[in-house]
VMD Tcl script that draws the C-alpha trace (Angstrom):
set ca {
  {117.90 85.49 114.53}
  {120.81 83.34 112.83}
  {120.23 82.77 109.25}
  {118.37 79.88 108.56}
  {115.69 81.83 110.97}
  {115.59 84.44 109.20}
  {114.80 82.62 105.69}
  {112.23 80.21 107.40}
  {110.60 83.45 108.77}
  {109.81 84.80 105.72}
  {109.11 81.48 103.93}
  {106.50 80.87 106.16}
  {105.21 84.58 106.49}
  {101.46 84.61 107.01}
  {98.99 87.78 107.42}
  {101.04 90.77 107.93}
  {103.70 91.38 105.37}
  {102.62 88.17 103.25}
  {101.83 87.97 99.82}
  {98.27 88.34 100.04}
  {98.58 91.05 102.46}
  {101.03 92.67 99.71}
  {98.72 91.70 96.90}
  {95.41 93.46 98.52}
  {97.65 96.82 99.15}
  {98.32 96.75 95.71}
  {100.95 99.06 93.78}
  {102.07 102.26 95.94}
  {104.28 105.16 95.37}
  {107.46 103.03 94.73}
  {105.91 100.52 91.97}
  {105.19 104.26 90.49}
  {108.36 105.22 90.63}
  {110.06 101.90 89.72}
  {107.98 102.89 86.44}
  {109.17 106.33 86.03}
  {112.52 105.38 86.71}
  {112.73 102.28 84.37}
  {110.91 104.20 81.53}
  {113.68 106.75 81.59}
  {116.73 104.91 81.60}
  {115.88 101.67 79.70}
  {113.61 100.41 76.87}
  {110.36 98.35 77.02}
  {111.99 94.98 76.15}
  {114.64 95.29 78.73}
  {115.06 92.50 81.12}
  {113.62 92.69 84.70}
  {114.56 91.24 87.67}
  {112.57 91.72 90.97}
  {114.39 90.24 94.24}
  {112.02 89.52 96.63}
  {109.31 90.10 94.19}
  {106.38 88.63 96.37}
  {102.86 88.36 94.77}
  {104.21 90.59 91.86}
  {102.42 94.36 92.64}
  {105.37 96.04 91.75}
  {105.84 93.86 89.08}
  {101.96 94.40 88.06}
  {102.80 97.79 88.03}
  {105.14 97.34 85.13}
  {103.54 95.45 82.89}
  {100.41 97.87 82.88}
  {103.32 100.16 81.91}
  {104.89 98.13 78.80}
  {107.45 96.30 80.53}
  {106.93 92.43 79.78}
  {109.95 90.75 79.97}
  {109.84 90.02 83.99}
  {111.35 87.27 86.23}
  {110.85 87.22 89.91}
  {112.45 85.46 92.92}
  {110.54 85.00 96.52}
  {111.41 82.55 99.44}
  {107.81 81.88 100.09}
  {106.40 79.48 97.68}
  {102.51 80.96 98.58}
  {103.77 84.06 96.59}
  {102.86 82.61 92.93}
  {99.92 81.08 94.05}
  {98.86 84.44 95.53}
  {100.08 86.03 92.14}
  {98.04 84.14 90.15}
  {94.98 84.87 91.68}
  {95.72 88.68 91.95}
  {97.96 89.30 89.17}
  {97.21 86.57 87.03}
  {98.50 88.62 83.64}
  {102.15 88.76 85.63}
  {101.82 85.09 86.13}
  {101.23 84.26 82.44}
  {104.35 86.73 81.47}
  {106.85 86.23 83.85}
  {109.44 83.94 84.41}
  {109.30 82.85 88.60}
  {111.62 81.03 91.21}
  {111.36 79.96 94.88}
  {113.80 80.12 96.74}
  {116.61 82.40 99.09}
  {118.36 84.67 96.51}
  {121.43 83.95 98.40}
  {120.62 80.64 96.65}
  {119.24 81.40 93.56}
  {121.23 84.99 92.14}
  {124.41 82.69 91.83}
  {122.96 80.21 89.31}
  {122.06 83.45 86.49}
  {125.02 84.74 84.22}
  {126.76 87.75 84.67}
  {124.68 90.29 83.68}
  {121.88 88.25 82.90}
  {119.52 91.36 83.67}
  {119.19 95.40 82.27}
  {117.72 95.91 85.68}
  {117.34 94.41 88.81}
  {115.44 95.47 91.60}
  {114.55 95.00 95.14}
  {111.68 96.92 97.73}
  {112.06 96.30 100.92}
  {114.09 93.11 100.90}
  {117.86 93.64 101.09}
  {117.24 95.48 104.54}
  {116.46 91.48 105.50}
  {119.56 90.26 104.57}
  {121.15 88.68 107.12}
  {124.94 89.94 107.95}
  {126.01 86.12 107.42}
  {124.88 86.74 103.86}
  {126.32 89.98 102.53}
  {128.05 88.48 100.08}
  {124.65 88.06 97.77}
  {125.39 91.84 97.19}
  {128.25 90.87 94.92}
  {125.98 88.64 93.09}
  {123.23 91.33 92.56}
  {126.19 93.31 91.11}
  {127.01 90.56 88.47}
  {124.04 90.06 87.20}
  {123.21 93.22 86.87}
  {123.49 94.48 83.26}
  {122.84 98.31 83.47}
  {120.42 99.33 86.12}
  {120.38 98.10 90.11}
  {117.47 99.89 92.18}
  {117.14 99.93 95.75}
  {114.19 100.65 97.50}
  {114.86 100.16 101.24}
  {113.63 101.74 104.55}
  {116.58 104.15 105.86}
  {114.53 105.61 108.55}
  {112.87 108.74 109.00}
  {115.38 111.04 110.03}
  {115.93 113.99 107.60}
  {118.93 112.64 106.88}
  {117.23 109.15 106.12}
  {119.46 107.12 108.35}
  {119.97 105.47 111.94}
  {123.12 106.58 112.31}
  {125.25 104.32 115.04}
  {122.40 101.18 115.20}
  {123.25 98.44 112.55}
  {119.78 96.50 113.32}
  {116.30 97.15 114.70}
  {113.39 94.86 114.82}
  {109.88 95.98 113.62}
  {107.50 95.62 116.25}
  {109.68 93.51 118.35}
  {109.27 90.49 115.40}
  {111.94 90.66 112.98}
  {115.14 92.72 112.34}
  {115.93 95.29 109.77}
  {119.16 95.66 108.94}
  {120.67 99.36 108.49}
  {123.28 99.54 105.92}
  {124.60 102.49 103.15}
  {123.66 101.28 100.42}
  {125.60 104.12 97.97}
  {128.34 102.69 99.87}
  {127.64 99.06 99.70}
  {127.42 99.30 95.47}
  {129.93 102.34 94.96}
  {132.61 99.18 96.68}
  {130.91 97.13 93.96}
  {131.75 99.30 91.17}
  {128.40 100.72 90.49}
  {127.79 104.77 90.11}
  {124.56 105.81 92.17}
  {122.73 108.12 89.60}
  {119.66 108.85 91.80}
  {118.54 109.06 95.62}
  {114.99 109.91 95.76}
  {113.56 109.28 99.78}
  {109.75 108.58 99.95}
  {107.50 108.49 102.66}
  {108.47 104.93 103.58}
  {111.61 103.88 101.48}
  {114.06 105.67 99.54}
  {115.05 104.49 96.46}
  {118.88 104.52 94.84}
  {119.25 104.25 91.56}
  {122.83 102.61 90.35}
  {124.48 102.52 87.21}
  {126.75 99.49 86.12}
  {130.61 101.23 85.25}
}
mol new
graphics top color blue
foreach p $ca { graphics top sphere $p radius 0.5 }
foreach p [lrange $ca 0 end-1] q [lrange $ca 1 end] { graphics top cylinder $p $q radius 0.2 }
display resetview
């Protein structure tokens, strides 16, 4: 899958892994600990960033929790639409765009964010577009959190494949991501694996 595959895949995602599919699960484990986390390390009025941010459930998540200054990005324009109807208090607070990040991170100041986020998104980035890690690094003001499938290995990783595909449909992309942002000049503060993802918590130097 070359690039422009890969973003028309998930701009046109229907059913499984879509954002009504995402919407009806509703918040999980990580949009709990996205919480926790964030109401550790940053105040209430900090500035949010979700990457991939779908119908918003993680972003729901936060709000119930105090945090109201939100912005999202998505590739598939359905995902505000879906928010609307499911999260409709996100909607009203948040600030949205459509569109690849690889397009979209480049047009925000340096750290234009306190924190910016991403579940289960960067693992989609296709090798051709590594350099939107850079970007996340820029505009990241103080907090970057990854929460990414690593595999299920005790030692969370697939150690020797660099991609798999899920359910013979699309790929997922196996990268280090304390050594992806440690090259980027961020310090990784916290690895916490969960049943599905594990999320990295990184401090801007």
């Amino acid at each position: 899958m070359d690039p422009e595959d890969n973003h028309r895949y998930w701009a046109d995602r229907t059913e499984e892994f879509s954002p009504e599919y995402y919407a009806q699960i509703g918040p999980n484990e990580v949009s709990e600990t996205l919480a926790s986390v964030l109401g550790h390390y940053v105040e209430e009025d900090a500035a949010i960033l979700e990457v991939g941010c779908s119908s918003g459930r993680h972003l729901a998540h936060l709000l119930d929790h105090g945090f109201e200054n939100l912005t999202g990005i998505d590739i598939n324009d359905e995902s505000f639409d879906v928010m609307a109807e499911y999260f409709p208090a996100v909607a009203d607070a948040g600030e949205f765009h459509t569109g690849p990040i690889e397009e979209l991170l480049p047009t925000f100041d340096d750290a234009a964010f306190d924190v910016v986020y991403s579940v289960e998104t960067l693992q989609h980035v296709h090798p051709e577009n590594t350099d939107v890690f850079e970007d996340l690094a820029r505009v990241t003001g103080d907090l970057l959190v990854t929460a990414e499938n690593e595999g299920n290995s005790p030692r969370r990783g697939r150690e020797g494949a660099e991609v798999s595909c899920v359910r013979d449909d699309f790929p997922l992309y196996h990268r280090n991501w304390k050594e992806v942002f440690s090259e980027l000049g961020l310090a990784q503060l916290l690895c916490e694996p969960g049943k599905r993802d594990t999320v990295r918590v990184f401090r801007t130097l």
